[in-house]
N, C-alpha and C positions, 0 to 999 in steps of 0.2 A: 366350618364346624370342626371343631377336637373330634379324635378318635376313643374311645374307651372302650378296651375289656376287662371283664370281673370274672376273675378266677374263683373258686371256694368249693370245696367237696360236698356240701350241701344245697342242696337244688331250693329250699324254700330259702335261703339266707340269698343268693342267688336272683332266684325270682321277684326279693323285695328290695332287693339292691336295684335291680334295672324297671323295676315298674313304679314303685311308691315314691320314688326322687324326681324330679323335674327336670332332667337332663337338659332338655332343648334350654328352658330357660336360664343358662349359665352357656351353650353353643356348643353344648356336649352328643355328640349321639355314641350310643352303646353299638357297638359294631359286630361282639362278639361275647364269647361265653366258656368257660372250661371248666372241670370238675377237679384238673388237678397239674403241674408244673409242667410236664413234658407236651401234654397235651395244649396248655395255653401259649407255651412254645412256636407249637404248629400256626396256629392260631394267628398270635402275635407277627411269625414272619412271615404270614399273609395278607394280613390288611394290614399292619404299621402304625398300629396306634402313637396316641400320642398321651395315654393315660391308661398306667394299670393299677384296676381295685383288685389288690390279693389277700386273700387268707395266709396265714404263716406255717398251719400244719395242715399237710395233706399229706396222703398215703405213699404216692410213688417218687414224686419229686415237690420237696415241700418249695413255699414261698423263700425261702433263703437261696437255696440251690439255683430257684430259677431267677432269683434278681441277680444273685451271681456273673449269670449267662447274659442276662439281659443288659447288665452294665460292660460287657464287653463287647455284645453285638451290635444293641442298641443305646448310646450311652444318653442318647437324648430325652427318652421316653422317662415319665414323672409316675415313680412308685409309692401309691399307700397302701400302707398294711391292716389287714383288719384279724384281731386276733382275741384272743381269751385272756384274762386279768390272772391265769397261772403260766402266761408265755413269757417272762421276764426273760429269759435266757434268748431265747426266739429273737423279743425286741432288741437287745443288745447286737444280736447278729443283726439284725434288718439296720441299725444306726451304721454298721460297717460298711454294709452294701450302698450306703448314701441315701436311703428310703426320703422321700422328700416330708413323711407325714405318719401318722400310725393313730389305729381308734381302733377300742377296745369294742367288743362284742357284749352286746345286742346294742348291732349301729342304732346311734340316737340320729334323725335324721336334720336335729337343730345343729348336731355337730359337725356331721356330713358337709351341713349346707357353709359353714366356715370355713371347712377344709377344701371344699370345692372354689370358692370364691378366692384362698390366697393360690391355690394351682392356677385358675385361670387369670388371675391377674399375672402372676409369673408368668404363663405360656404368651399373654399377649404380648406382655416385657421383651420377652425371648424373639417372640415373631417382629415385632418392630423394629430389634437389632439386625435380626437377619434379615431383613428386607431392605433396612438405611445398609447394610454389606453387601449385601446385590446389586441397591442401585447403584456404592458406592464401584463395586467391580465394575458395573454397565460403563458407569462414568471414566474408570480405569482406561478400560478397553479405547472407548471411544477417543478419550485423549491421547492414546500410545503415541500416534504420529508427534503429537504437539509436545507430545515429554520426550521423544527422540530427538525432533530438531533443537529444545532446551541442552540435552545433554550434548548433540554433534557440536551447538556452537559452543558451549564450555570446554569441549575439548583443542578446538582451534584458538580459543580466547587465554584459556587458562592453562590447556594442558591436565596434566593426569594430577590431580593435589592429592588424593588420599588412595595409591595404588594399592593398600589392603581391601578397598571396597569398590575399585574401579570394576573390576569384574563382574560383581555381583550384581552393579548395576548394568554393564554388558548386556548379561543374563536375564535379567529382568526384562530388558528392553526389547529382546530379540535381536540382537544385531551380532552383526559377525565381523568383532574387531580382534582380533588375538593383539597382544601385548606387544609383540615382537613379529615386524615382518616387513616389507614393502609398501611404502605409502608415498604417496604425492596430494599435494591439496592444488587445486585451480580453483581460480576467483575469475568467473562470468560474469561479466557487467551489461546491462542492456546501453547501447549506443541511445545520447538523446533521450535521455531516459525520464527527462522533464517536460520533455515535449511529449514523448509518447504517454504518461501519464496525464496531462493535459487534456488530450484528445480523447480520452474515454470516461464513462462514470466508475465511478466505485465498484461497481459488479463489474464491472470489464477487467477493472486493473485486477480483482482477485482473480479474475478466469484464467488471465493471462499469465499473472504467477503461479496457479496450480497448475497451466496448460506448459508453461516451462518447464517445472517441475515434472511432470509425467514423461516430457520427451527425454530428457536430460537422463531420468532414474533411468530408464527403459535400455538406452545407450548402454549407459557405465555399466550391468548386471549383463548386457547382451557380449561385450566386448571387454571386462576387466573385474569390474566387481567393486562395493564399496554404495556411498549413499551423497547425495544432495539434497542440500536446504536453504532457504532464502535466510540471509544472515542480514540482510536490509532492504529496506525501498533498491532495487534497479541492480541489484548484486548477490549472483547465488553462487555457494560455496559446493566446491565436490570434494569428496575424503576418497581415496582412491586405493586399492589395494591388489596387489600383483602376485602372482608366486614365484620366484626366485628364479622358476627355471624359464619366463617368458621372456622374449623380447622385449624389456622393457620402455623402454623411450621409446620405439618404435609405434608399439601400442597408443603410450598416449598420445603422443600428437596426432596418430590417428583419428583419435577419442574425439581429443579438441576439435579436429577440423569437421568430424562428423555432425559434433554439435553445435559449431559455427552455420555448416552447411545447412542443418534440419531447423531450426529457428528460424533461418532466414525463409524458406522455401515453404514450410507450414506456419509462420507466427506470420512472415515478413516483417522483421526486426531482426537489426543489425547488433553483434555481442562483440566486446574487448572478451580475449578469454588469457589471464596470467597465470604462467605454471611457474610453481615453486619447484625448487630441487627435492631431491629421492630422499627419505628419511627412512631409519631401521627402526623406530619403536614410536609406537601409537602416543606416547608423552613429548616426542618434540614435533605434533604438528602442528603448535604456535609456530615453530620458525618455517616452514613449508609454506604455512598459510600469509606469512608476515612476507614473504618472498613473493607468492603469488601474488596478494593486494598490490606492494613495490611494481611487480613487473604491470600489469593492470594499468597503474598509475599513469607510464608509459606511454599511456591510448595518446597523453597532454603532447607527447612532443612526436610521436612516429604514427599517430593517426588511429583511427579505428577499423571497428571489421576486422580485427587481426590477431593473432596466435602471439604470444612476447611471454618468452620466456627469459631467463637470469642473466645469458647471454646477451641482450639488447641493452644491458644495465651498466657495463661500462664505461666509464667516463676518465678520458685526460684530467692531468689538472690544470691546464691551457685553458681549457674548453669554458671556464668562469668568466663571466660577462657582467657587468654592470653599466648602467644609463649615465651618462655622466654629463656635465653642464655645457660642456660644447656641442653633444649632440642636440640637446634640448636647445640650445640657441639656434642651429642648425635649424630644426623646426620650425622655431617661433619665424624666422627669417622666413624660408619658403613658405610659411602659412600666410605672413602679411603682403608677399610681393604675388599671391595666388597661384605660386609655380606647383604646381599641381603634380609634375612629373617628381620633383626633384620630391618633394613630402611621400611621392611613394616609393623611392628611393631609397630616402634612410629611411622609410616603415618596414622595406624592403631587410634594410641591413640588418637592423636591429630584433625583427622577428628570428633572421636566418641566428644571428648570435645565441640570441633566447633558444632557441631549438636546440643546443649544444650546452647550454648551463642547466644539468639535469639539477646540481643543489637548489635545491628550496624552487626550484625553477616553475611550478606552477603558482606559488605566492607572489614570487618575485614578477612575474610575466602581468598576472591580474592588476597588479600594484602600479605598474607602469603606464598598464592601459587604461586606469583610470584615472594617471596621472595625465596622460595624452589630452584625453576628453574635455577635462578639466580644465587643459590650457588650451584649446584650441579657442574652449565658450568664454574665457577670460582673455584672447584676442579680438572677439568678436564685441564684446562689452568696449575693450579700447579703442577700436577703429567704428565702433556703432554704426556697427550693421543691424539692422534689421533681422532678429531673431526667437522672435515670440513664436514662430511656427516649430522652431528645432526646439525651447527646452521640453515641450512631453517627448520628443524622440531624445533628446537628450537622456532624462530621467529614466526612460525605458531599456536605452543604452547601456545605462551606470549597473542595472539590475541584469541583464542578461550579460554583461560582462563575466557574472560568478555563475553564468547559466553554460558558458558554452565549456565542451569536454575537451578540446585539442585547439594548440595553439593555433595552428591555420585559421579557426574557426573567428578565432581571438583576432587574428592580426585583419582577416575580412572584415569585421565588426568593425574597427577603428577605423581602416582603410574609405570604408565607405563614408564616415560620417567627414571625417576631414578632406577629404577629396571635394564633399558637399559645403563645407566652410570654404575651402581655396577658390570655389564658384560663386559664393556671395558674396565674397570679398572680391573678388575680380569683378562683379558685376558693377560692383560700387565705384570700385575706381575708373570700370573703364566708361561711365555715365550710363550703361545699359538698362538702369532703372527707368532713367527719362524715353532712352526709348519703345524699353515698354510698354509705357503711360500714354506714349502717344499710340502707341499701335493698338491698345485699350478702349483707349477715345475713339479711332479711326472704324473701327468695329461697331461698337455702339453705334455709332453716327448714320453706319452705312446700312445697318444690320435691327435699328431699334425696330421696324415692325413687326421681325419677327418675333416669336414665342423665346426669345434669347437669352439663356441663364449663362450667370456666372463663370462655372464648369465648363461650357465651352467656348468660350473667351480665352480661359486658362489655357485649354487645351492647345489653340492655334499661335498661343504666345509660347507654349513649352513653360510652363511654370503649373505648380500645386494650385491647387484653388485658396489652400489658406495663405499662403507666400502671396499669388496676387492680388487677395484682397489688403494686406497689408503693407505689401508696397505701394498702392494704390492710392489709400488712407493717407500714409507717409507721404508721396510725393503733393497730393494735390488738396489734403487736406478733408477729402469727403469720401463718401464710399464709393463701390458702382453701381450699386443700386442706385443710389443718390444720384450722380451724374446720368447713369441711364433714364430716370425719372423727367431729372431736368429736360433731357432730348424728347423725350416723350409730347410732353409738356406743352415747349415751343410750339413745334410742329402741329401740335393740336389749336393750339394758336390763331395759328396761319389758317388750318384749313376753316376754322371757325369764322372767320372772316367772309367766306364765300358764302354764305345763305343758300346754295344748293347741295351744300353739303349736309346732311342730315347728321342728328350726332350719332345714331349707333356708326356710324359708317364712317367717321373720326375716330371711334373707339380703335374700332377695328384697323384701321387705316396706320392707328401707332406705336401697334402691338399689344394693344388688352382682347381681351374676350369677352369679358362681363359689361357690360355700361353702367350698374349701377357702382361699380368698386370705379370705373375709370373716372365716373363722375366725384364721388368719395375724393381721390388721386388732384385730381383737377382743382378742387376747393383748395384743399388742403393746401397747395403748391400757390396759387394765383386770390384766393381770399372769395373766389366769382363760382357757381355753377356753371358748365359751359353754356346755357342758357343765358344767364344773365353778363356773361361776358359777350355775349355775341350780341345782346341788349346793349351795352358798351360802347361798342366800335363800330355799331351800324348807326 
């Protein structure tokens, strides 16, 4: 409901203003009442209307004087005037004070009811803007944080572009950069950071980035001062800010290690953390932050879990490495004679080299190990080995190759899988297939009654279950099921032959459970029920 009060020196003008009109039906209620300016004054900054009906002459303070007052105290509140057809002068003053309306005495209450309907469509006008401004301040408020970490990362990204308005926006934001002072940016990376997003859902991974966030801010404002923000999936930025007279270096590495130490011990997640060099003005902490990511980067060739700051960045120019056709033949050599030691040898050399070519050294490193992989499976293709079981480890290979953080990680990755070619090619040449096969057979043969799967065949052979079922296939043409079947089979055969044998007790006898599948088994293999095979041969 609006507020209204009706001013006017006459009590019956008064009395037919606030009773003969239909206030409610427009959402008006009359609140109040006054005979003359100073008094509706009172009035007015008591209840706070939102609508004043005034006379223009009154005795002690007319209508003029008090809209005066009222457009300075109250500048919101909606004035109409009601007056006499000899107040020309009156009216001219009341257009000055901004009167939003004016009607001439004796109110017609048809005209009233016009003047009422364009005020209260204006005041709803008025309330719907204020309310879409509250909620848009709500909204304001709510996103501060989100237009804070908008503006920290354009200032690591872009620097200061329009320093007339940098401030203001400062200011706005609530943060505490001054223009000119001590800064360091570090770039926190979570270790594995594709793995540990892996292992959670989507609520987890947001928990665990607000939950970084929280320890991280908590640190830097307890021990230096300044702000953190996630500037991407697995890497959060810190703006760092000192005063002149602390110990500075000393400070941060402090910093650092606190918040290496506390991540690991409440997240349990291991952080790269890169510090950039000391900068004096809040406009170069792209190169801070361009330094820190650099040193970060790092994690590729000196490991993770660790503090790397500008210092770790130097490089010889010795220290340039490239793969070159003789090592690569070097390889292909001990891959096909299966010298297993000598392939981790030069994987050996050539990781250690790569470790010391920081140029381009993490492209250059990925690029080679998927040159490795590559040729190891196109040895395998020339000397046809048997390797249907390695392309999905292969293809899984090739993708986690751009998965892993540090080259140690990289050179494991490879190491294993060709160590694992140098063994199927050794197996080939040195006829270890046929021996398998038979040790395969010798199992089955000795072993068919029991309950005896595949998997532990494999197992007493030392081979994968899919390796020996496809060496298997390969050497002898069938499966082991198949062959195990065959032994079945026989045997059941044989005991079929003696007439005091019963058949559940042949089933059982050959390693089934069931009789009606073994019988099933039995057709299928021999063309006969064991019934009418034993019809047969008797």
């Amino acid at each position: 409901m609006y507020k209204l009060v009706i001013v006017d020196d006459e009590p019956t003008v008064r009395f037919g203003l606030s009773n003969y009109f239909d206030w409610k039906a427009y959402g008006i209620e009359v609140v109040g009442e006054a005979d003359d300016g100073d008094v509706a004054l009172e009035v007015i900054e008591r209840e706070k209307p939102d609508l004043v009906l005034t006379d223009v002459r009154m005795p002690n303070m007319d209508g003029i004087q008090m809209s005066n007052q009222l457009s300075e105290r109250f500048p919101h509140i909606k004035i109409v005037f009601v007056s006499g057809h000899d107040d020309a002068e009156y009216l001219k003053s009341a257009l000055k004070v901004k009167a939003v309306d004016y009607m001439f005495k004796p109110v017609n209450l048809g005209e009233l009811e016009i003047v009422i309907e364009r005020l209260v469509s204006s005041l709803n006008a008025e309330q719907q803007e204020r309310k879409l401004i509250e909620d848009m301040q709500v909204k304001l408020i709510q996103s501060m944080p989100l237009l804070q970490e908008k503006f920290l990362m354009s200032l690591i990204r872009e620097g200061v572009i329009y320093p007339s308005r940098v401030q203001d926006r400062i200011d706005f934001l609530n943060l505490q950069l001054p223009m000119e002072g001590a800064y360091w940016v570090i770039a926190i990376r979570i270790d594995d950071a594709t793995e540990v997003a892996q292992t959670r859902s989507e609520r987890d991974q947001q928990l665990l980035s607000y939950s970084v966030l929280n320890i991280v801010q908590e640190l830097i404002e307890r021990k230096i001062g300044g702000y953190v923000f996630e500037n991407q999936i697995g890497e959060f930025v810190g703006i760092l800010r000192m005063a002149q007279e602390d110990d500075q270096e000393s400070l941060l590495f402090t910093l650092a290690e606190e918040v290496r130490e506390s991540l690991h011990n409440y997240l349990k997640i291991s952080v790269t953390i890169g510090v950039g060099e000391r900068i004096s003005r809040l406009a170069s902490l792209p190169q801070s932050y361009s330094q820190a990511k650099e040193a970060a980067d790092q994690r590729w060739f000196l490991g993770k879990n660790q503090i790397i700051s500008m210092d770790n960045l130097e490089q010889a120019e010795e220290s340039v490495y490239r793969f070159d056709a003789s090592q690569q033949e070097r390889i292909v050599s001990s891959l096909k004679s299966a010298d297993t030691l000598k392939v981790q040898e030069e994987l050996n050399e050539m990781y250690n080299a790569l470790s010391r070519n920081r140029t381009n050294g993490i492209a250059y490193g990925r690029n080679i190990s998927l040159q490795l992989l590559l040729l190891a499976s196109r040895i395998l293709l020339e000397l046809h080995v048997q390797k249907q079981d390695l392309e999905s480890k292969e293809n899984e290979l090739m993708a986690k190759v751009f998965q892993q953080e540090t080259l140690g990680a990289l050179h494991r990755l490879v190491d294993v899988f060709l160590v694992e070619v140098c063994e199927r090619i050794g197996d080939k040449r040195n006829g270890k297939s046929k021996n398998v096969i038979e040790r395969t057979r010798a199992i089955i043969d000795k072993r068919y009654a029991e309950n005896l799967q595949v998997g532990d065949i494999a197992t007493e052979v030392f081979l994968s279950t899919t390796y020996l079922c496809l060496l298997f296939k390969q050497e002898t043409g069938e499966t082991i099921n198949e062959y195990m079947t065959k032994v079945r089979v026989e045997r059941a055969k044989e005991l079929l032959k003696d007439p005091a044998n019963k058949f559940y007790e042949v089933c059982y006898a050959v390693g089934y459970s069931d009789p009606s599948y073994f019988s099933k088994i039995f057709k299928k293999y021999t063309g006969y029920t064991p019934s009418s095979f034993r019809e047969q041969v008797m």
